[in-house]
C-alpha positions as CSV (number, residue, x, y, z in Angstrom):
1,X,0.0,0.0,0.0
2,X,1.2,3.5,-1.0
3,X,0.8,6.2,1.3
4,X,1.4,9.7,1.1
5,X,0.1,12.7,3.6
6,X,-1.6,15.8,2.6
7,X,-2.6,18.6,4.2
8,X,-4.5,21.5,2.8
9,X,-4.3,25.2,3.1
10,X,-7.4,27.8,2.0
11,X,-7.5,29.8,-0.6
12,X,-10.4,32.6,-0.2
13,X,-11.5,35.4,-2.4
14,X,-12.1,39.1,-0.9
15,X,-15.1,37.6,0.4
16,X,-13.9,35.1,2.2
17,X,-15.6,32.7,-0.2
18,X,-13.4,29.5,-0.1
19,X,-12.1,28.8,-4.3
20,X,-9.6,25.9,-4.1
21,X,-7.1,24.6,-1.4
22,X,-3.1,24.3,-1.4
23,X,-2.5,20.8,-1.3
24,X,1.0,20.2,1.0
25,X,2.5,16.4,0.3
26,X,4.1,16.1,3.8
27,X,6.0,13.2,2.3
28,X,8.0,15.6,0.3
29,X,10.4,18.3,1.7
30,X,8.8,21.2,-0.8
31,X,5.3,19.5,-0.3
32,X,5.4,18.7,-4.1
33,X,3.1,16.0,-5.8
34,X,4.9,13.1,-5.5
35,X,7.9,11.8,-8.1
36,X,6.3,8.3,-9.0
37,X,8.8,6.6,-11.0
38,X,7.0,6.3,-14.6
39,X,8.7,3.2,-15.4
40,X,7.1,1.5,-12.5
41,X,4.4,-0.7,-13.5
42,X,2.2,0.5,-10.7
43,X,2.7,4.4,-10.9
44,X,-0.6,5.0,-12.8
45,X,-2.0,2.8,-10.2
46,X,-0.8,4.8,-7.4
47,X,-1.8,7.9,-8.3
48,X,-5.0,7.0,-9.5
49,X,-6.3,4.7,-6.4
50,X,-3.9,6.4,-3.8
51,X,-3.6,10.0,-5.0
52,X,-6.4,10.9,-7.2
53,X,-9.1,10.4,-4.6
54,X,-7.8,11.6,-1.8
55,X,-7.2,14.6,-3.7
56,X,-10.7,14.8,-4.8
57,X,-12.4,14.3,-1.1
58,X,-9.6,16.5,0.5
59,X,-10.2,19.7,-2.0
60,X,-13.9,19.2,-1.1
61,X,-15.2,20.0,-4.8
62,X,-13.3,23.1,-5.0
63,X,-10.0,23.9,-6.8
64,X,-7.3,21.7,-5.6
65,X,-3.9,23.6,-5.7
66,X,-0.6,21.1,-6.3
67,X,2.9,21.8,-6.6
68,X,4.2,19.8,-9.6
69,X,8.1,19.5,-10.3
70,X,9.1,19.9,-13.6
71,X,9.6,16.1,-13.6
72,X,6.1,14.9,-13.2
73,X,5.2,18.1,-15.4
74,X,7.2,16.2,-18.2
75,X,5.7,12.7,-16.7
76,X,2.6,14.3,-17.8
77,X,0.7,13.1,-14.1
78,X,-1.8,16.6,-14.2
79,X,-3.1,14.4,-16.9
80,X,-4.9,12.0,-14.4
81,X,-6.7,15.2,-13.5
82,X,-9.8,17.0,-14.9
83,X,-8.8,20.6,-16.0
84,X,-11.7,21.9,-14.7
85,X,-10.3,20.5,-10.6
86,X,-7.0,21.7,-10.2
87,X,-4.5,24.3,-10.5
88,X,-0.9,23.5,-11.9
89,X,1.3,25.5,-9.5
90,X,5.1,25.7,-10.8
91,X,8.0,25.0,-8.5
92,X,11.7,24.9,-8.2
93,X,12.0,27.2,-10.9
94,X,14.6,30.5,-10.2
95,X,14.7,31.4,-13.9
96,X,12.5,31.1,-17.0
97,X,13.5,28.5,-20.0
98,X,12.6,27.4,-23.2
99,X,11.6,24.1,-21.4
100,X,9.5,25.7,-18.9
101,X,8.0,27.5,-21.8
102,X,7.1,25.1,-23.6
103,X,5.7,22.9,-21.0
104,X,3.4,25.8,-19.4
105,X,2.3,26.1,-22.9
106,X,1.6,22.6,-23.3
107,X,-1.1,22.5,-20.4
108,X,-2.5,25.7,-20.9
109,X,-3.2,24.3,-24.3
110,X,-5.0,21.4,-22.5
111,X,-7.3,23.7,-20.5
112,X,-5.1,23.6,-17.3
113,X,-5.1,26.4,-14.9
114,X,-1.2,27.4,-14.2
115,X,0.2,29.4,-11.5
116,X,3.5,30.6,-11.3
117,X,4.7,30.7,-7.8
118,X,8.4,32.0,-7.4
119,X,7.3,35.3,-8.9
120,X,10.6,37.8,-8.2
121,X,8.8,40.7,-10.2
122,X,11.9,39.8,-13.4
123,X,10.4,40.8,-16.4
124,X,12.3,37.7,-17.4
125,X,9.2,36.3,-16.7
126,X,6.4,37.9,-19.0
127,X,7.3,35.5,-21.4
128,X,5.2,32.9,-19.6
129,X,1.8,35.5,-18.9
130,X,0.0,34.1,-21.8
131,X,0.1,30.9,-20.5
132,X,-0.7,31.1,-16.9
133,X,-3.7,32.2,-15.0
134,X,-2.4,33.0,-11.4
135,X,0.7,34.6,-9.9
136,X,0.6,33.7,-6.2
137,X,3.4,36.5,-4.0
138,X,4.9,35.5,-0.7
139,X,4.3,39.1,1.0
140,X,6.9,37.8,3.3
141,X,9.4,38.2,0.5
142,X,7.9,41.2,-1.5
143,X,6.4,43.9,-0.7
144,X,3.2,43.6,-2.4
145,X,2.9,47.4,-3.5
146,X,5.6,46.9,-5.9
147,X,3.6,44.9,-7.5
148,X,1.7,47.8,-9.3
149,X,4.9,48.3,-11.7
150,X,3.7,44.8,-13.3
151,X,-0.3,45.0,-12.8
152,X,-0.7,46.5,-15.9
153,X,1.1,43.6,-17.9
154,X,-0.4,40.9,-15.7
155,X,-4.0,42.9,-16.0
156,X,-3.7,42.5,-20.2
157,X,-3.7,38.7,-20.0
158,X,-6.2,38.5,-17.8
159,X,-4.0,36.9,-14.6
160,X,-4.9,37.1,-11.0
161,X,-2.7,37.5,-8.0
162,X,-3.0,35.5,-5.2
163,X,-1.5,36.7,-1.2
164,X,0.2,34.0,0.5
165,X,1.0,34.3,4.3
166,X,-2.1,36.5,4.8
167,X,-2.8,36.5,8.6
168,X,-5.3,39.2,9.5
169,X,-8.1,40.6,8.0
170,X,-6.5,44.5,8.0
171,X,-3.9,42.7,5.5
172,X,-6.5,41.1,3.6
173,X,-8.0,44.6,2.9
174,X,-4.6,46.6,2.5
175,X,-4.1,43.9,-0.2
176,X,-7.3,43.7,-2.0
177,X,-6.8,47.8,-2.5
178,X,-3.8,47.1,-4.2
179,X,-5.6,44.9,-6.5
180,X,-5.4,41.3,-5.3
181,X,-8.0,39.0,-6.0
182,X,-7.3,35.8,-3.8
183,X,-5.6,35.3,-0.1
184,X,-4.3,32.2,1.1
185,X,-3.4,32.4,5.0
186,X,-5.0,31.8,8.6
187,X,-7.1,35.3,8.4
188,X,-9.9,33.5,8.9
189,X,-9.4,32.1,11.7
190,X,-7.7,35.5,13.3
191,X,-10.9,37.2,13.5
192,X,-11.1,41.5,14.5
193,X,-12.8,41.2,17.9
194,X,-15.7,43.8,18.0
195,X,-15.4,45.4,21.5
196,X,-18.8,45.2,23.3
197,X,-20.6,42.7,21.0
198,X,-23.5,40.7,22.2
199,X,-25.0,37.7,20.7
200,X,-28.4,38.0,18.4
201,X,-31.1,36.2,20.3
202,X,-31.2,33.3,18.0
203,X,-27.3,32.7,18.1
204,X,-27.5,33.1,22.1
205,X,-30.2,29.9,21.3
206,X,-28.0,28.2,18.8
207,X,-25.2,28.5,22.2
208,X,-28.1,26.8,24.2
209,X,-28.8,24.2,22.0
210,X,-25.1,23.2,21.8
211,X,-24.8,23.4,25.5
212,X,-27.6,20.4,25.7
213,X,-25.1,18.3,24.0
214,X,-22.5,18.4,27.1
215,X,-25.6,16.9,29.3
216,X,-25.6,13.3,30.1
217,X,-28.4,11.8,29.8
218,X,-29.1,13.8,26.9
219,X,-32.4,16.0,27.3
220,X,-34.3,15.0,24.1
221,X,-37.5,17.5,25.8
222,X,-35.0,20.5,25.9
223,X,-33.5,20.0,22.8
224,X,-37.0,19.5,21.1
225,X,-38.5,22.8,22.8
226,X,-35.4,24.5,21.4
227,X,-36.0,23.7,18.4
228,X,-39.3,23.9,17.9
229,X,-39.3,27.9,17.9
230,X,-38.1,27.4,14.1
231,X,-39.3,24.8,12.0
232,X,-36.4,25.2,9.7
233,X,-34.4,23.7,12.7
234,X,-36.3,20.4,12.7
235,X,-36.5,20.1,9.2
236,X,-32.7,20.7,8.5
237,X,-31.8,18.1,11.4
238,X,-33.8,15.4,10.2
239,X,-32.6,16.0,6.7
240,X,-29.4,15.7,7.8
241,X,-29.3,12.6,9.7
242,X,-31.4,10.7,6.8
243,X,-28.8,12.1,4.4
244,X,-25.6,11.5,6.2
245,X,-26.0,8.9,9.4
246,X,-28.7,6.2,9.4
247,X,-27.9,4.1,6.4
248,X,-31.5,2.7,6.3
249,X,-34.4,3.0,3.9
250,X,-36.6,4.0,7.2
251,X,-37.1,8.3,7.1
252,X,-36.7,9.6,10.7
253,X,-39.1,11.8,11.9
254,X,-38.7,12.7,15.4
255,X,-35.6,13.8,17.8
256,X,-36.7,10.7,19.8
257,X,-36.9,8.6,16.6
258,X,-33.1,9.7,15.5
259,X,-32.2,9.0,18.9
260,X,-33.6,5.3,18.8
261,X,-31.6,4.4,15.5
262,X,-28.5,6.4,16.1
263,X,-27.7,6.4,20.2
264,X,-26.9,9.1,22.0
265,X,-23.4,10.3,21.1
266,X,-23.9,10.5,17.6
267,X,-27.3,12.5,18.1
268,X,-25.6,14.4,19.7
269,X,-22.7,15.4,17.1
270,X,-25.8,16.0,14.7
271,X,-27.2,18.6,17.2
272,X,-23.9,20.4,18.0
273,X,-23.2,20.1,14.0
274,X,-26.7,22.1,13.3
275,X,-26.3,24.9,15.9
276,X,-22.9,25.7,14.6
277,X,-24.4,25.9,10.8
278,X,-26.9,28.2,12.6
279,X,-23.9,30.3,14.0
280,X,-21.9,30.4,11.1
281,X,-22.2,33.0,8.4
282,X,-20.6,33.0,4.8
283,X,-17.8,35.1,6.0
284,X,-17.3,32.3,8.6
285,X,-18.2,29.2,6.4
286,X,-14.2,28.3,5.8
287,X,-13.8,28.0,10.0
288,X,-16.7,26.7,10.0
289,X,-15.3,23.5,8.1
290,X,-12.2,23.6,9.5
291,X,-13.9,23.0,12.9
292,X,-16.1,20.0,11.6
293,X,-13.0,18.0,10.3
294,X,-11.1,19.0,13.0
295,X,-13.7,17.5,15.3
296,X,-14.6,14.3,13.5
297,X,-10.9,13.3,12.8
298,X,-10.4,13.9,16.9
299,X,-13.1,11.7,18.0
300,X,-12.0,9.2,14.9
301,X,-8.2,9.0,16.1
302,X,-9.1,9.2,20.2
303,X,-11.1,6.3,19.6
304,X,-8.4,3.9,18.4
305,X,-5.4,5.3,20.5
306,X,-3.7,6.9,22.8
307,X,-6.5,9.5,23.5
308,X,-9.4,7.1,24.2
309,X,-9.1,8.3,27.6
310,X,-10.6,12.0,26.3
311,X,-12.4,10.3,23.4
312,X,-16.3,11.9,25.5
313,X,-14.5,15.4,25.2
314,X,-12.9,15.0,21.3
315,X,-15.7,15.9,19.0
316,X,-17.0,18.6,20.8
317,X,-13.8,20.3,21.8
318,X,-12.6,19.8,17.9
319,X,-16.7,21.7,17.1
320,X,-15.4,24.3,19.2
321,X,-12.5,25.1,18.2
322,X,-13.3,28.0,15.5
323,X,-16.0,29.3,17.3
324,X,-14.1,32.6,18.3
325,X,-13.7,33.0,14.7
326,X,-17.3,32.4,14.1
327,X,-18.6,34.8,16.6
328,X,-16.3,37.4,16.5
329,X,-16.3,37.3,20.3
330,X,-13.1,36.8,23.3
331,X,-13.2,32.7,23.5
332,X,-13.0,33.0,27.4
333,X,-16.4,35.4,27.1
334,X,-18.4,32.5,24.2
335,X,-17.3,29.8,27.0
336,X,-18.6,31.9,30.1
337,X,-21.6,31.0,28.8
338,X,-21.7,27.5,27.9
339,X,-21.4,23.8,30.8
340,X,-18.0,23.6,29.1
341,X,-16.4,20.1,31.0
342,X,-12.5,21.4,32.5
343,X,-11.0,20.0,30.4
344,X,-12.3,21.6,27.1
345,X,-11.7,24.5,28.7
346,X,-8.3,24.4,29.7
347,X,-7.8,22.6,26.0
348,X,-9.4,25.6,24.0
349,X,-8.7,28.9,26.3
350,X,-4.9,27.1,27.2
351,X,-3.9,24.3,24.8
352,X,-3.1,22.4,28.4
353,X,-3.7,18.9,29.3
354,X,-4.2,15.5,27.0
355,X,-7.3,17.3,25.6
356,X,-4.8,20.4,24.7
357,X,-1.8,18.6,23.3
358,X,-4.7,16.5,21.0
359,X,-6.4,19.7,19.6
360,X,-3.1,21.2,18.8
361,X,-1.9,18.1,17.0
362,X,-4.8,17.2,14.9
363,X,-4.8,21.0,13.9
364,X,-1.1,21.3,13.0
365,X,-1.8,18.3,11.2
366,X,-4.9,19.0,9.6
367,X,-3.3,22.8,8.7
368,X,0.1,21.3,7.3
369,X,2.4,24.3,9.5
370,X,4.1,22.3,11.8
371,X,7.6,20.8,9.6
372,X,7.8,18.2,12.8
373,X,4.0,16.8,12.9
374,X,5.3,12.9,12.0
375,X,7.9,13.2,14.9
376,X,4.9,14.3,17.0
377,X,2.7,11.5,15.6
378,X,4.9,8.9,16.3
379,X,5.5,10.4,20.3
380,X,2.1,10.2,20.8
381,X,1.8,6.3,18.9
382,X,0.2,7.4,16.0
383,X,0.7,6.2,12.7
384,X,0.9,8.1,9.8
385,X,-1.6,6.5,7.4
386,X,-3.9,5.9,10.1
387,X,-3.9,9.4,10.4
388,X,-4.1,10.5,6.8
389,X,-6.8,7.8,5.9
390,X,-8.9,9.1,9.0
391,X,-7.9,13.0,7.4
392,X,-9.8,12.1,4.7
393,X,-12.5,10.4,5.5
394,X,-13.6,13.5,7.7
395,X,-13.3,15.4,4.5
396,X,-15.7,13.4,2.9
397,X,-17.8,13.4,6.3
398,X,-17.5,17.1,5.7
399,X,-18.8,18.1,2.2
400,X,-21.7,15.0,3.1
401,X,-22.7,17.3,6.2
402,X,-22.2,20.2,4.0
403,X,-24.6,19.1,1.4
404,X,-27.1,18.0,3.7
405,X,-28.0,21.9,4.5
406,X,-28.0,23.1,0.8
């Protein structure tokens, strides 16, 4: 069995709509696609039962970003790929060539999205602006105002410029006023606290309804009078547990009902799951799903190792963890307010205890920006592919959940 580990980064417009996802191959010391040997009989295999999928439930229907070396450019592996689902991003270039050329030629010709991503502002490199679509800028490296000097030649074929290493939302907008288009970055989850905010009545409801999830037994009575005040509520949770969780031709209609057929703890990740939808917004909706597969690959990992011991506290604290982001409101203030266990508590306001060191592992791993993640795997028991396989499954989990509410 082949495995390699991805990880994915967000790529968001000024809207903070999601578009597409850097793909990081943790296997590789540039996170490149990997360099399958072509003359192994299996290569096509690997890529297409190994690769391919995971590519297509990790990018969650939306652009998939990959780094492809020149080699597996002239391999010809973007091949494997619809045009329309990824983006060919070039690396390990310093200078421009005739090869380059003509290989950036040959996949625009084939309907393939390019992006050039060691832009050094070199005119040296204009010869390749027919044939790309996307110049991304490390405004680490650049200053991103000079970038005006070239806007005007970029502009003419029709390219857009994507931020990398965006992390607050004042950057976000310094940038899109210079003219960028997309921003790939944490922003998102660095949200601008607004001093002296309260909660609308029906998010301080949607906190309520997620608190009844912490209760053991579970309240079925409280959680029905809650959401009975919106019908919308009902209707979206049934839908979603017929859609996602029962895996029978029998249509649940009732809390109690769902209950019967899927026990407690799953009901409950269902209710939790619907309240944060609720609180969520379309600024948001990236944290949002961060959260969700942070959550589901926590309870999916605790339950096969090391963390069983906090498995009752993984799901919820994973749910959790954006929820500053979502609400725009002090995380110590948002959990005032909730029956938060300790331990979630100390894990989301401190990153302390098992619970702690858990969350900040699955989310360095999940968010590909920690260089020594497998070291930290392996400390803690974990293997790799366990943790990969689980990765994507909760993608999958995701965009199921996801499309449950549209």
């Amino acid at each position: 069995m082949y495995n390699t580990y991805i990880a994915r980064q967000a790529i968001l417009d000024r809207n903070a709509k999601t578009i597409g996802y850097e793909l990081l191959f943790r296997d590789s010391q540039n996170n490149e696609f990997p360099e399958i040997d072509p003359d192994i009989a299996s290569s096509k295999l690997i890529v297409e039962n190994h690769i391919h999928g995971d590519i297509l439930a990790i990018s969650m229907n939306k652009l998939a970003f990959i780094n492809f070396t020149e080699k597996c450019l002239i391999n010809k592996y973007p091949l494997m790929f619809d045009p329309s689902s990824i983006v060919i991003e070039l690396v390990g270039h310093t200078t421009t060539s005739e090869r380059l050329l003509k290989i950036t030629k040959f996949y625009h010709e084939k309907g393939y999205k390019v992006a050039l991503t060691e832009y050094n502002l070199d005119e040296q490199w204009d010869v390749l602006f027919p044939f790309i679509s996307l110049i991304k800028v490390d405004i680490e490296k650049i200053n991103p105002k000079r970038l005006k000097q070239v806007m005007m030649r970029t502009k003419a074929h029709g390219i857009k410029l994507v931020a990398e290493k965006v992390e607050t939302n004042l950057q976000l907008q310094s940038l899109a006023e210079i003219g960028f288009n997309f921003y790939q970055g944490f922003f998102y989850h660095r949200p601008e606290m607004i001093e002296g905010k309260t909660l609308a009545p029906f998010k301080t409801q949607m906190l309520n309804l997620m608190s009844e999830t912490f209760k053991t037994p579970l309240n079925f009575e409280a959680i029905a009078e809650i959401i009975s005040h919106d019908v919308n509520l009902s209707i979206g949770l049934l839908k979603m547990v017929n859609n996602v969780a029962t895996g029978t031709q029998v249509e649940l209609t009732s809390i109690k009902q769902a209950a019967t057929y899927l026990g407690e703890e799953k009901l409950k990740q269902f209710v939790s799951i619907l309240a944060l939808s609720k609180l969520s917004s379309e600024q948001t909706e990236e944290a949002a799903k961060q959260a969700l597969i942070i959550g589901k690959l926590m309870h999916e990992i605790a339950r096969k190792s090391s963390f069983k011991d906090v498995l009752e506290y993984a799901f919820i604290t994973g749910l959790l963890s954006s929820i500053e982001a979502i609400l725009k409101m002090p995380l110590n203030e948002i959990l005032a307010t909730m029956p938060v266990a300790q331990p979630i508590k100390e894990a989301l306001l401190h990153g302390t205890g098992k619970l702690g060191i858990f969350l900040s592992l699955i989310q360095n791993y999940v968010n590909g920006d920690d260089e020594t993640i497998n070291e930290k795997l392996q400390s803690n028991n974990l293997e790799g592919g366990q943790v990969h396989s689980a990765f994507v499954d909760a993608c999958r989990w995701c965009s199921d959940i996801n499309g449950s509410f549209s």
